[in-house]
C-alpha positions, 0 to 999 in steps of 0.5 A, spaced: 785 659 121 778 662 124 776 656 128 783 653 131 783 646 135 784 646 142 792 643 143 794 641 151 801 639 152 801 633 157 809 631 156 815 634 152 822 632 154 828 630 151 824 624 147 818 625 146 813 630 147 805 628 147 799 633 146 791 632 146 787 635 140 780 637 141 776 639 136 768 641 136 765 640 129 769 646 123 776 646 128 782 645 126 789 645 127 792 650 121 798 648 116 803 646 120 809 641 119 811 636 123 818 636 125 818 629 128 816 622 126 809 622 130 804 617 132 796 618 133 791 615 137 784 616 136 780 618 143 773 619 139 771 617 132 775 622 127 772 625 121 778 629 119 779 633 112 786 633 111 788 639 107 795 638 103 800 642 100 797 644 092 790 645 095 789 637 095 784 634 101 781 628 102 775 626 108 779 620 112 775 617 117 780 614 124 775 610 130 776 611 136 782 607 139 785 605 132 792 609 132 797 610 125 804 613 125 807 618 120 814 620 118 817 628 118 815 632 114 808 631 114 805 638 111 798 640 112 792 642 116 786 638 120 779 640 120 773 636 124 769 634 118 764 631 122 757 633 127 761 631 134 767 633 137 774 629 136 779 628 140 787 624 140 792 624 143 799 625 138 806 623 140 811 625 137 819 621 137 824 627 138 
């Protein structure tokens, strides 16, 4: 990872735990996998590549204050594809 995202925890107790991701444009998160079912909630407008396990990516587009939810396991790495800054907020379901 050259251009990591910055990642601010805002809660983590026994339920959940809620961090804010801020990226400027090329940023991103590193390969990671989520422990927990967690939901995402577009702060700005989200030009992500997601890159995927077998060197698999894809372009998704997420507008501000749309939200989706994923399930455990989830294995990948979030790169700001677009020209401006992006930001949401991920709540994970311990």
């Amino acid at each position: 990872m050259t251009h990591p995202c910055t990642a601010t925890p805002l809660i983590d107790d026994a339920r959940t735990r809620v961090t804010r991701f801020e990226f400027t444009p090329g940023q991103e998160t590193g390969w990671h996998v989520h422990d927990y079912d967690y939901v995402i909630t577009a702060l700005t407008d989200c030009h992500m590549r997601l890159e995927e396990p077998g060197g698999e990516s894809r372009d998704v587009t997420v507008p501000a204050g749309a939200a989706y939810r994923r399930d455990a396991g989830v294995e990948h790495n979030v790169i700001n594809a677009g020209d401006a800054p992006m930001s949401f907020i991920e709540v994970e379901l311990k």
